[in-house]
RORODO-726350 format. One line per 10 residues: number of its first residue (from 1); for each residue x, y, z of N, C-alpha, C. Coordinates in steps of 0.05 Angstrom, whole numbers, padded with zeros to 5 digits. Example, Ala and Ser with C-alpha at 12.3 -4.5 7.8 and 13.67 -1.06 7.14 Angstrom:
1> 00264 -00114 00156 00246 -00090 00156 00264 -00066 00156  00257 -00045 00142 00273 -00021 00143 00258 00001 00157
! end
This chain:
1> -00233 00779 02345 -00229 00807 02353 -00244 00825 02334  -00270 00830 02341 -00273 00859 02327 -00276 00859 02300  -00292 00824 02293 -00279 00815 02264 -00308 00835 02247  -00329 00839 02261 -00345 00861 02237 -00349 00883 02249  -00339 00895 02269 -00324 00925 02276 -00312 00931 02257  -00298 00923 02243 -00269 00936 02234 -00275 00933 02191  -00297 00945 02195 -00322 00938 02171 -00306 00963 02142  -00295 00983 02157 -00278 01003 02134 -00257 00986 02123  -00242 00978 02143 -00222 00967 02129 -00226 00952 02102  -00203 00954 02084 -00214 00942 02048 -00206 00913 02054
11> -00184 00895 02077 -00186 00877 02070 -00197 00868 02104  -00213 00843 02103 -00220 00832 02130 -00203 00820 02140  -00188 00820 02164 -00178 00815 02180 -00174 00786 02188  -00198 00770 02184 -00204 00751 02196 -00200 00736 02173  -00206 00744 02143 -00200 00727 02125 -00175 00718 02120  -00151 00749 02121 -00121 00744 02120 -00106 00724 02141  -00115 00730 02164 -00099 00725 02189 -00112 00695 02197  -00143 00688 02184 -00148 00669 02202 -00150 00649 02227  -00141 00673 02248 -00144 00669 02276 -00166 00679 02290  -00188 00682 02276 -00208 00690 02293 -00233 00659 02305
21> -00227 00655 02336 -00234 00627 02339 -00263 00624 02346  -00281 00647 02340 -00316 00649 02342 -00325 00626 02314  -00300 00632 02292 -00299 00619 02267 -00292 00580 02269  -00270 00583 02284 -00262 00556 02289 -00271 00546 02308  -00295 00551 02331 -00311 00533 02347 -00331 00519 02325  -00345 00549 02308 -00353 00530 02288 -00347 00509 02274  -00330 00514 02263 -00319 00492 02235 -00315 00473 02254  -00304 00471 02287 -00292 00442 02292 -00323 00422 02298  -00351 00448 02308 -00370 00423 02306 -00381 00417 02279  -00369 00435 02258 -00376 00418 02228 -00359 00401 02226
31> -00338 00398 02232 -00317 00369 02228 -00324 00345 02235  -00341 00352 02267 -00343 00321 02280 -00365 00312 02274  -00383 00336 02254 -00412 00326 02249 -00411 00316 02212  -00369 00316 02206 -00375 00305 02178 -00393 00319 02162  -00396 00346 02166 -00417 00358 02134 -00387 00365 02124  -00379 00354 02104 -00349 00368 02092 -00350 00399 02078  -00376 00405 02058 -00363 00422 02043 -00379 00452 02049  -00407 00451 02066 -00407 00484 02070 -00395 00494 02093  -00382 00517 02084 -00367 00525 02099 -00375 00536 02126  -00369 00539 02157 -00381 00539 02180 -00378 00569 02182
41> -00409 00571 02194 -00418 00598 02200 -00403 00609 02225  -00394 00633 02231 -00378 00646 02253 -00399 00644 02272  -00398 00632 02297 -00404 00627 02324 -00410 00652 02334  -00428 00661 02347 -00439 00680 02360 -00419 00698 02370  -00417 00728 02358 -00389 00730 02367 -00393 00756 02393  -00386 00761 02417 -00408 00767 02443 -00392 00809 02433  -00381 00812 02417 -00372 00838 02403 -00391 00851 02389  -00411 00836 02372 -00427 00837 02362 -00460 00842 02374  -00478 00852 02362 -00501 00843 02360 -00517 00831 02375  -00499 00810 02378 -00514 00782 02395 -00508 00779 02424
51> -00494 00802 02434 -00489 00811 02465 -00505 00813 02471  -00531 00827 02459 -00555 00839 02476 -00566 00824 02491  -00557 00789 02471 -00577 00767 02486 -00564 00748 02501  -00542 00765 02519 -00528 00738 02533 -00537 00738 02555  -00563 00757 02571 -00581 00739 02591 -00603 00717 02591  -00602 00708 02563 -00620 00696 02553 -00609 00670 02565  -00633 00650 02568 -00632 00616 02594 -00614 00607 02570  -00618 00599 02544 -00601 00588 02523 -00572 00594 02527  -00571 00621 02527 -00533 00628 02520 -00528 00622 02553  -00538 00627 02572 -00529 00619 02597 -00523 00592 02595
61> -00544 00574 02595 -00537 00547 02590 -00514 00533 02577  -00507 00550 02546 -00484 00548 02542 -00464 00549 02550  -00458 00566 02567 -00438 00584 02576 -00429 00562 02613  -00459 00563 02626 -00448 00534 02637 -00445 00511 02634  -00439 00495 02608 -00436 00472 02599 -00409 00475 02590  -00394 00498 02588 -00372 00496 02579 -00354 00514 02604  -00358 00510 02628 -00348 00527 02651 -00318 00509 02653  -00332 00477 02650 -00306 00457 02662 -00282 00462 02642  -00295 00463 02614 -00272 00476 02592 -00259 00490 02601  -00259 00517 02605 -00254 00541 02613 -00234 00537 02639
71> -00236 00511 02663 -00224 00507 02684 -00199 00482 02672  -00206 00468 02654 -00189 00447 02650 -00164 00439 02628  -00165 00466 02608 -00152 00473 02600 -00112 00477 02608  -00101 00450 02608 -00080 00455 02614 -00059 00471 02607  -00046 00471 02632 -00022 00500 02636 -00003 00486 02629  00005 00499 02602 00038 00496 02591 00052 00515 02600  00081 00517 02603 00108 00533 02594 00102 00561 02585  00094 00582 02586 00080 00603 02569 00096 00606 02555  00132 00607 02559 00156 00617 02542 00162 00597 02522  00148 00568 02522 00156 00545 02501 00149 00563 02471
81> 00170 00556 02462 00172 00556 02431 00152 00536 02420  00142 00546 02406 00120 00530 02377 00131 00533 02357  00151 00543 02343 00144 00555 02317 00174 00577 02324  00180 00580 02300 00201 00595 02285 00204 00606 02261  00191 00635 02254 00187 00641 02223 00199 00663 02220  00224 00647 02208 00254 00670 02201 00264 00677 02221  00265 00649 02236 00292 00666 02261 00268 00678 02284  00242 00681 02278 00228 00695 02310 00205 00677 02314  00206 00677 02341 00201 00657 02359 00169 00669 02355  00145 00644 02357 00117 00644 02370 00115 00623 02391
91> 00110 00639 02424 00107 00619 02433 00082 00611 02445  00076 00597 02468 00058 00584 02474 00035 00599 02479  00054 00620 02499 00026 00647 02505 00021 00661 02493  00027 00664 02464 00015 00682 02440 -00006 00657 02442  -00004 00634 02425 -00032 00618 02425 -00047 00623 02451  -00043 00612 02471 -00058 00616 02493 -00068 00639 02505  -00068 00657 02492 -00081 00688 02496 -00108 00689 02475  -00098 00668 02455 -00128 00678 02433 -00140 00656 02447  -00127 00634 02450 -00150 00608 02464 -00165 00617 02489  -00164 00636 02502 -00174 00643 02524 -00200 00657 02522
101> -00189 00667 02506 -00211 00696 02490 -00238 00672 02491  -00234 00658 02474 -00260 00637 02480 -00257 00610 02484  -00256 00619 02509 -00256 00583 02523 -00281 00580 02533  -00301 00602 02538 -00322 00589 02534 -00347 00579 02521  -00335 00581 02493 -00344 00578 02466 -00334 00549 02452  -00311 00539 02468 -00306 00507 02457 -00295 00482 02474  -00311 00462 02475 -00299 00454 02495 -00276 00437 02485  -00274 00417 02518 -00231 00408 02517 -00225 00393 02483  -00244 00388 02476 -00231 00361 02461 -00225 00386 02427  -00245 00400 02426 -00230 00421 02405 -00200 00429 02411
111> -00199 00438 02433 -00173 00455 02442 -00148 00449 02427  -00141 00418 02423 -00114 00416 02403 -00124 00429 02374  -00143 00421 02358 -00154 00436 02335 -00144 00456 02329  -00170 00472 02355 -00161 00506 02350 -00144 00513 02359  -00122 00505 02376 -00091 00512 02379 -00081 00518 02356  -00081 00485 02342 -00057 00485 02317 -00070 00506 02298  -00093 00510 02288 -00104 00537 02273 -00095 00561 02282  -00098 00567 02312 -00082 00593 02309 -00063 00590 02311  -00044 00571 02314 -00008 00577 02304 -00012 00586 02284  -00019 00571 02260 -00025 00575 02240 -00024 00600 02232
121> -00043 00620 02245 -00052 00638 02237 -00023 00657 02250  -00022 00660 02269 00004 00667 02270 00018 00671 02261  00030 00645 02240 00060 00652 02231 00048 00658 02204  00017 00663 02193 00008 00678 02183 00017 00716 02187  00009 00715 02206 00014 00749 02224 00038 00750 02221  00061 00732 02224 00082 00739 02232 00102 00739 02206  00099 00726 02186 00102 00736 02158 00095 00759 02146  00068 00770 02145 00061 00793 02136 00069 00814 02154  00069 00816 02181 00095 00830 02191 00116 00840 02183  00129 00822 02175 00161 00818 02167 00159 00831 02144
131> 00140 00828 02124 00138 00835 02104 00137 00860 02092  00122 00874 02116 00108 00895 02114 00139 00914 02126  00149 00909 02148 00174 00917 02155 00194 00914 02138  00202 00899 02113 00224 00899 02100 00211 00913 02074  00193 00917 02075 00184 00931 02052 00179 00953 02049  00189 00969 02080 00178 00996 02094 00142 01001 02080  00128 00989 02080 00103 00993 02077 00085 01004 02099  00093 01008 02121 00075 01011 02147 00056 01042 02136  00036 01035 02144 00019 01059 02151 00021 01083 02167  00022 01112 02161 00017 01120 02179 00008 01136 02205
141> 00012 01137 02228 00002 01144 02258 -00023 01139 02255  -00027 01171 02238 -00050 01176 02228 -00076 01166 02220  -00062 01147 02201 -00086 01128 02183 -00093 01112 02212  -00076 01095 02218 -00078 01080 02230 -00095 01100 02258  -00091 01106 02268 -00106 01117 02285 -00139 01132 02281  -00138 01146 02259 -00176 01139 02241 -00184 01119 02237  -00170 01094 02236 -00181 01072 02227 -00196 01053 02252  -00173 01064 02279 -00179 01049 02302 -00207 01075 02315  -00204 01094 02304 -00228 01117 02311 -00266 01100 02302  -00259 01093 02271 -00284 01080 02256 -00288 01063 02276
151> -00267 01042 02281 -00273 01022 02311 -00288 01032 02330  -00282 01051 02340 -00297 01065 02368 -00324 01070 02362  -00331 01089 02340 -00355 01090 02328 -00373 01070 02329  -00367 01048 02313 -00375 01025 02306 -00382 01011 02338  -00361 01008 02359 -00377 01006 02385 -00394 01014 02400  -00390 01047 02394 -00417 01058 02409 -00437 01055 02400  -00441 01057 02370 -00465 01043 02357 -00480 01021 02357  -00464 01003 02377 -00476 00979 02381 -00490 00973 02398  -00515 00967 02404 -00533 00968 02423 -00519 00947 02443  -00518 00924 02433 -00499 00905 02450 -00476 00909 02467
161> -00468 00936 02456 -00437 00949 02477 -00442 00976 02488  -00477 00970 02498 -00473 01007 02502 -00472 01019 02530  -00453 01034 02532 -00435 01033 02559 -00405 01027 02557  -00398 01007 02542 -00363 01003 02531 -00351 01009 02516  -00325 01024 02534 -00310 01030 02514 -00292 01013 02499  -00291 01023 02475 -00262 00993 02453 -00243 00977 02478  -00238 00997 02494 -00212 00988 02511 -00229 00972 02526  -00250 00971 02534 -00262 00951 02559 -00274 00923 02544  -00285 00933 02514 -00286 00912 02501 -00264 00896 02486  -00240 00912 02480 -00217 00881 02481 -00210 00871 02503
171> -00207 00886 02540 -00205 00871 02553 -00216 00844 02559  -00247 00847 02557 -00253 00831 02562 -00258 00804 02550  -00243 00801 02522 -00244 00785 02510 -00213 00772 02508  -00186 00789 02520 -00160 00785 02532 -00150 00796 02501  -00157 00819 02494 -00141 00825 02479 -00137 00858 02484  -00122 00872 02472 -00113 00903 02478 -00114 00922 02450  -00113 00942 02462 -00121 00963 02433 -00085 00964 02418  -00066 00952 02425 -00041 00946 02417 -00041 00918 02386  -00056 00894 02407 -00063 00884 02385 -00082 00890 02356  -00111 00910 02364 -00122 00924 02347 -00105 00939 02330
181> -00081 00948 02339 -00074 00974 02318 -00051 00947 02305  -00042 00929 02308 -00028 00916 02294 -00047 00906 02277  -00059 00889 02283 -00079 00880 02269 -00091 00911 02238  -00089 00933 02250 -00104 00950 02240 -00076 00959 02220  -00057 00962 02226 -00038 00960 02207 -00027 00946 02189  -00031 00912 02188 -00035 00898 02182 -00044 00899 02147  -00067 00909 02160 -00090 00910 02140 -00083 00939 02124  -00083 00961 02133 -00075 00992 02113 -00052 00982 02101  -00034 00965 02108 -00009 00969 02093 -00010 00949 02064  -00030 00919 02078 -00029 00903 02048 -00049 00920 02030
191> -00073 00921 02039 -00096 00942 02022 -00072 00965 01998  -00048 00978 02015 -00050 00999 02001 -00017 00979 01981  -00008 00963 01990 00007 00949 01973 -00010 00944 01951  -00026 00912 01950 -00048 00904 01933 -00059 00924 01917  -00059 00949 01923 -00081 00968 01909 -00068 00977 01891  -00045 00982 01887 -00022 01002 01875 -00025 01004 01841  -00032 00971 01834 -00034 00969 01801 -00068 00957 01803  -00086 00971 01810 -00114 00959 01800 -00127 00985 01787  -00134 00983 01767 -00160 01000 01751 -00178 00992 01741  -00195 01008 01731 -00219 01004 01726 -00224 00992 01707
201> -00202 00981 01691 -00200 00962 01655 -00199 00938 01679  -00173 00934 01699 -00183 00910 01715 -00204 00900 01727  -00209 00919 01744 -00234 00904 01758 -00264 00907 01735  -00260 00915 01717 -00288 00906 01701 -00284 00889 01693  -00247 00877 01678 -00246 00852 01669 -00262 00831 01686  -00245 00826 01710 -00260 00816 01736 -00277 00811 01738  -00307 00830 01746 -00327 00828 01738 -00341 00817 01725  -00334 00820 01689 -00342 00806 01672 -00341 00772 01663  -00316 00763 01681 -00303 00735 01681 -00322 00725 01711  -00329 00744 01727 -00344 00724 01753 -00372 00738 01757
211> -00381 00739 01736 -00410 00748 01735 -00429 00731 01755  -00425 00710 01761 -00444 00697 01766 -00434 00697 01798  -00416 00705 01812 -00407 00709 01834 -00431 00738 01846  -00439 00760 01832 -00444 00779 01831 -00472 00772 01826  -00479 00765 01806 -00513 00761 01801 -00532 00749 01815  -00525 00728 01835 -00534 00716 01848 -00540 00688 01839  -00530 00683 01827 -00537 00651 01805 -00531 00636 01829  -00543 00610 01834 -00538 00589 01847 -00546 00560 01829  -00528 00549 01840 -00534 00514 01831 -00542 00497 01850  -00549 00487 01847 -00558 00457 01861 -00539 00440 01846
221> -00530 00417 01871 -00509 00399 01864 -00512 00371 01885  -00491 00353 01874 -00496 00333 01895 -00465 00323 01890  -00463 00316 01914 -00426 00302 01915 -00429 00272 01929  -00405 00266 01922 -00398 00241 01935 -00362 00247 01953  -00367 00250 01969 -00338 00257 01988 -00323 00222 02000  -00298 00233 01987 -00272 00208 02005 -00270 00233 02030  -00277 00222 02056 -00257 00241 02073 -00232 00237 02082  -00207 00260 02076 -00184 00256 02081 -00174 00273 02104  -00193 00278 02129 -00182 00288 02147 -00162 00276 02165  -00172 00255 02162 -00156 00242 02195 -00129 00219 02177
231> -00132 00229 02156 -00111 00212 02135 -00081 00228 02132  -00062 00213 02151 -00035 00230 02146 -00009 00211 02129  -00024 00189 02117 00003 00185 02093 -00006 00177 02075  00020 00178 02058 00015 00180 02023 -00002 00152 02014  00005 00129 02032 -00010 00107 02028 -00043 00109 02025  -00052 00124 02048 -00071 00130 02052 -00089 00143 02029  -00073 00175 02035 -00086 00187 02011 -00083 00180 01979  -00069 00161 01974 -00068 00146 01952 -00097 00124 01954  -00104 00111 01974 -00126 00106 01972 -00154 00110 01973  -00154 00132 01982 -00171 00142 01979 -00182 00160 01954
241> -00157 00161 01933 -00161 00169 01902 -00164 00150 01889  -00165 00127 01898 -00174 00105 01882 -00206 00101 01895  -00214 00107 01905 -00236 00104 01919 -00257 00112 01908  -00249 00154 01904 -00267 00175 01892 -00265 00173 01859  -00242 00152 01847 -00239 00143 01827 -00260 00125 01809  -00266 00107 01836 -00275 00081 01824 -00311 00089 01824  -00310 00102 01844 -00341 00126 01845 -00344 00130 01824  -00318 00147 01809 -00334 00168 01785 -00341 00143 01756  -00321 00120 01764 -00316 00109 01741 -00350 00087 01731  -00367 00079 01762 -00385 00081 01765 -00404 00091 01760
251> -00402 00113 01761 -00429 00134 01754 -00423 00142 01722  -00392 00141 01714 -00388 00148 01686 -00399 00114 01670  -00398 00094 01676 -00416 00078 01667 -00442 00072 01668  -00449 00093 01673 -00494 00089 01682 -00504 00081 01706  -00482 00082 01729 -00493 00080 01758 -00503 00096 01763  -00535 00104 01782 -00544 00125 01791 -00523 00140 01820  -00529 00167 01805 -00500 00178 01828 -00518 00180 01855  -00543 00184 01858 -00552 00190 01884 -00542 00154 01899  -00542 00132 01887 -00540 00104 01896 -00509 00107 01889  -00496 00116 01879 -00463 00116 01885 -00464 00130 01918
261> -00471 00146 01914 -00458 00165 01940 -00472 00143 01962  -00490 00138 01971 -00504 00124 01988 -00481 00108 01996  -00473 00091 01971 -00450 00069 01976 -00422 00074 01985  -00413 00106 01965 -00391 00107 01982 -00382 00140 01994  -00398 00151 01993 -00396 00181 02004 -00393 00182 02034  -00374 00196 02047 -00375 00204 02076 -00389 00217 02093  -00403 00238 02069 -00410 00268 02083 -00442 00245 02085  -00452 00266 02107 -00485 00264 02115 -00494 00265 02091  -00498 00281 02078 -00512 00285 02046 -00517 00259 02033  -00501 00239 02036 -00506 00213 02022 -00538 00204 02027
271> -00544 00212 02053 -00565 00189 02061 -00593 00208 02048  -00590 00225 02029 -00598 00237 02008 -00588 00237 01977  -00572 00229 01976 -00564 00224 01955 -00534 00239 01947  -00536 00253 01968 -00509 00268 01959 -00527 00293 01956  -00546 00300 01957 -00552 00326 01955 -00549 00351 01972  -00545 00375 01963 -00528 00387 01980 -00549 00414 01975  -00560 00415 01965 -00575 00435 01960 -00577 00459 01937  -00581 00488 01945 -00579 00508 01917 -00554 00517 01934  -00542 00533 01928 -00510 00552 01940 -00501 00568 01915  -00490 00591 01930 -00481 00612 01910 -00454 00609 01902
281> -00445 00634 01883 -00416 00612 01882 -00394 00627 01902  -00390 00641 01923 -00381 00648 01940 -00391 00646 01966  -00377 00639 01987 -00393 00652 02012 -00403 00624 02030  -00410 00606 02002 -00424 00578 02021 -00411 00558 02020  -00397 00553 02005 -00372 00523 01997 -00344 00535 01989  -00334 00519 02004 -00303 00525 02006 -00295 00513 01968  -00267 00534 01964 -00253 00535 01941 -00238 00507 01944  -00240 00494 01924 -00238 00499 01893 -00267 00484 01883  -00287 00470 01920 -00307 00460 01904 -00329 00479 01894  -00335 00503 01900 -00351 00520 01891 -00347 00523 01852
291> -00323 00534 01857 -00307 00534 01824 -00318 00514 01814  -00309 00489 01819 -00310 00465 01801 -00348 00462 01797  -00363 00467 01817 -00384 00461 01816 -00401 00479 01785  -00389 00505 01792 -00404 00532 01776 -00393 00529 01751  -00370 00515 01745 -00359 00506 01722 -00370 00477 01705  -00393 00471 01717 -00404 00444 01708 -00435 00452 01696  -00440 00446 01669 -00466 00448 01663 -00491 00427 01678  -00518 00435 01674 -00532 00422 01692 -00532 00389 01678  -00524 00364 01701 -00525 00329 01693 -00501 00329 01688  -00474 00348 01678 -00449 00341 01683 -00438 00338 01702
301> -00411 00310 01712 -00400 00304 01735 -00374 00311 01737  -00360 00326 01754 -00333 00340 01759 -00317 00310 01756  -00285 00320 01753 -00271 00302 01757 -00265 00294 01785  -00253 00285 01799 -00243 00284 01830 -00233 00313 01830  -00239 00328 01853 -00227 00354 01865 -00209 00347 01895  -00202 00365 01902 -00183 00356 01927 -00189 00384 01943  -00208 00378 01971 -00215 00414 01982 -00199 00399 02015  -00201 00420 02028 -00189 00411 02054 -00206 00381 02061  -00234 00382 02062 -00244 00358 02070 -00229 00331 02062  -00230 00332 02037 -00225 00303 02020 -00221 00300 01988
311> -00226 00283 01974 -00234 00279 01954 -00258 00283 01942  -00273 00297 01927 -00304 00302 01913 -00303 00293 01890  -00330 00284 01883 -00345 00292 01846 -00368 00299 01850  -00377 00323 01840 -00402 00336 01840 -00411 00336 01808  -00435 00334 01817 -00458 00329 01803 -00479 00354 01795  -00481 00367 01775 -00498 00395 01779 -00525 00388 01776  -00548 00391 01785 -00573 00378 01774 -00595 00399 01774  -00589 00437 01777 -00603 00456 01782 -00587 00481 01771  -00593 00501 01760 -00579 00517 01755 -00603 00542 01758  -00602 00561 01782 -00617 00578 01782 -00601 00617 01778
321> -00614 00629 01750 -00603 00645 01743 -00611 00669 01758  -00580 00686 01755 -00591 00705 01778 -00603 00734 01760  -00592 00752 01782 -00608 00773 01765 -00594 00795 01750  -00593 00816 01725 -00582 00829 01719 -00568 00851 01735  -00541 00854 01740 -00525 00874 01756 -00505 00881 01740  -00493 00911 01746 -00492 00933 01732 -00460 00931 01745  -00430 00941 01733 -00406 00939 01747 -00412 00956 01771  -00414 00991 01759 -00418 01000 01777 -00431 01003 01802  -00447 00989 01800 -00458 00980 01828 -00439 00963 01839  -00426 00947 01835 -00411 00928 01849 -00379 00933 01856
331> -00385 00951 01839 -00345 00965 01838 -00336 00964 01862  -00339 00966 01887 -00325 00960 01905 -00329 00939 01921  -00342 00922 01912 -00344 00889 01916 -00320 00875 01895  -00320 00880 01880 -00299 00860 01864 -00269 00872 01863  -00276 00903 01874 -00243 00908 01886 -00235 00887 01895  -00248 00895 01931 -00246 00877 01953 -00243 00846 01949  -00259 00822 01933 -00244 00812 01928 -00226 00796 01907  -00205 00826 01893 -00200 00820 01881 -00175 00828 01907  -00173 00842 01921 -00157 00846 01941 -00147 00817 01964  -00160 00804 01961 -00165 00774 01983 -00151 00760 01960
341> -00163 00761 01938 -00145 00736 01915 -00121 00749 01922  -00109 00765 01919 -00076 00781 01915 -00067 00777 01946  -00082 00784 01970 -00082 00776 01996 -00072 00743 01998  -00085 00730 01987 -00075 00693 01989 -00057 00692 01977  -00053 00699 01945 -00030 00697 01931 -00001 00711 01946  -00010 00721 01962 00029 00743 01980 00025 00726 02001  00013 00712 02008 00014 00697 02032 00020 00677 02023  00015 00657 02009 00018 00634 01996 00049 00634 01984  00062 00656 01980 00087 00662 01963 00104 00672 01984  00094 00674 02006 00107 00684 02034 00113 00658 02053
351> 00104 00631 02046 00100 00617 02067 00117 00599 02049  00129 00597 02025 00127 00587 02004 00166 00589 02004  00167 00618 02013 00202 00631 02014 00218 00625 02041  00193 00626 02073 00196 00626 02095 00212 00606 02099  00227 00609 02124 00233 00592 02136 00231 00581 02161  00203 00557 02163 00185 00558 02185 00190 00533 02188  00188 00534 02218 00191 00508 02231 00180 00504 02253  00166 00489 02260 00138 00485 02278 00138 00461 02291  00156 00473 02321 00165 00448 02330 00143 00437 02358  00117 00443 02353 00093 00438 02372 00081 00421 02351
! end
């Protein structure tokens, strides 16, 4: 929904709530294509930009290769219960309202995937809700209604929507300017929570501890991945730490790591050596392997890390320095995310107190 429309707002929408599924068509064809650790680029999102070109033979083609998706998508119960977070019900047709939005962006065999992600994301929503309500934090009329105004702007400005209004462009993606202003509240109320104790001794601290987030520094690295996706018990993932174990224990005796990974790495990268390329330290590899990577001098090897994919040890073999930048120039970059760290940490501490039960 509207995930770079909504560009004022201090925190993104899409990052808190993680139900935006232009995001998760991607990531599910990075799953089945096994690249584990850069993170998947947001899917053409038709709100955007890239409307202009949906008469183009390509996006048509697309679009009929995934028609039978769009038809075969089975009809559940709409009133079934999924999920219970504190006593209130998510049910089927909350998911099946965002799954619709783009059904013809993924086909059948994603569909359980990106289901269980947007529950997910949900009882994401539906915590910070609660939260925001017991905390009397809400935003108001007002804000919230300039905020959904910048929205409107931001549409007409778009060559891709010119002719629609906000209201015709959430229709047609099955969503309503109801969910926008929640969504839009959402966001004014944690922003102005989060914001309450930050100054300018903080965020320069900040700054000065993630310089290299800001400068543009990149490394070059190479990993060797256990994949632990399709691994759901302790037996399992116990073996597979003996695995990324016996890797490191290998290469920590004078094995060449590009011929470790070959032998036992998952990801595509092996049949290179595990090489993964240059990457910055935000933006392109999912946390905690970015960290662990930018925390390794160049020919040092990480210990085992644990990222959603699997098990890692990275290898740094490039270190390219970036360029001199100034706080003030960036001062409202390292707000923002210093706002997303504090954003995960109330969610993480919310999900942590909940009392959720997720009976899909």
């Amino acid at each position: 929904m509207l995930r770079k429309c909504i560009k004022p707002l201090g925190i993104v929408l899409g990052g808190i709530l993680s139900i935006h599924v232009s995001a998760f068509a991607a990531e599910t064809d990075v799953k089945k294509s096994s690249t584990p650790v850069k993170e998947a680029k947001p899917a053409p999102n038709p709100e955007t930009k890239t409307e202009a070109k949906v008469g183009t033979p390509k996006v048509e083609a697309k679009a009929e290769t995934n028609k039978e998706t769009a038809h075969s998508i089975k009809e559940q119960d709409p009133n079934k219960v999924l999920a219970t977070v504190n006593s209130e019900n998510i049910i089927q047709k909350d998911v099946d309202q965002i799954v619709n939005r783009f059904k013809n962006q993924i086909n059948e065999e994603q569909i359980p995937a990106v289901s269980k992600q947007i529950l997910d994301g949900l009882i994401t929503q539906k915590l910070l809700t609660q939260f925001i309500r017991e905390n009397k934090i809400e935003p108001s009329k007002k804000d919230i209604e300039a905020e959904i105004n910048k929205v409107r702007e931001d549409v007409k400005s778009n060559p891709g929507l010119a002719g629609k209004t906000l209201e015709q462009v959430l229709e047609s993606h099955g969503s309503s300017i109801d969910d926008l202003k929640r969504d839009v509240t959402i966001s004014l109320a944690l922003e102005k929570y989060l914001d309450k104790d930050l100054d300018d001794k903080k965020l320069k601290a900040y700054f000065d501890q993630n310089k290299a987030v800001y400068d543009g520094t990149e490394v070059k690295a190479s990993h060797i991945l256990v994949d632990t996706r399709k691994m759901n018990t302790d037996a399992e993932l116990a073996q597979a730490m003996e695995k990324i174990k016996k890797a490191k224990a290998e290469v920590d005796s004078g094995k060449d790591f590009a011929e470790t990974a070959k032998q036992y790495s998952d990801c595509p990268s092996k049949e290179k050596g595990g090489d993964l390329g240059f990457f910055t330290r935000k933006g392109q590899m999912v946390e905690p392997f970015a960290a662990s990577a930018f925390a390794l001098k160049v020919g040092q090897i990480s210990e085992p890390i644990k990222t959603d994919f699997g098990y890692h040890i990275i290898k740094v073999t490039e270190i390219k320095k970036g360029t001199d930048v100034k706080f003030d120039d960036m001062k409202q970059v390292v707000k923002q995310d210093i706002l997303q760290e504090k954003a995960q940490a109330l969610i993480a501490q919310l999900r942590q107190k909940a009392k959720i039960d997720i009976k899909a």
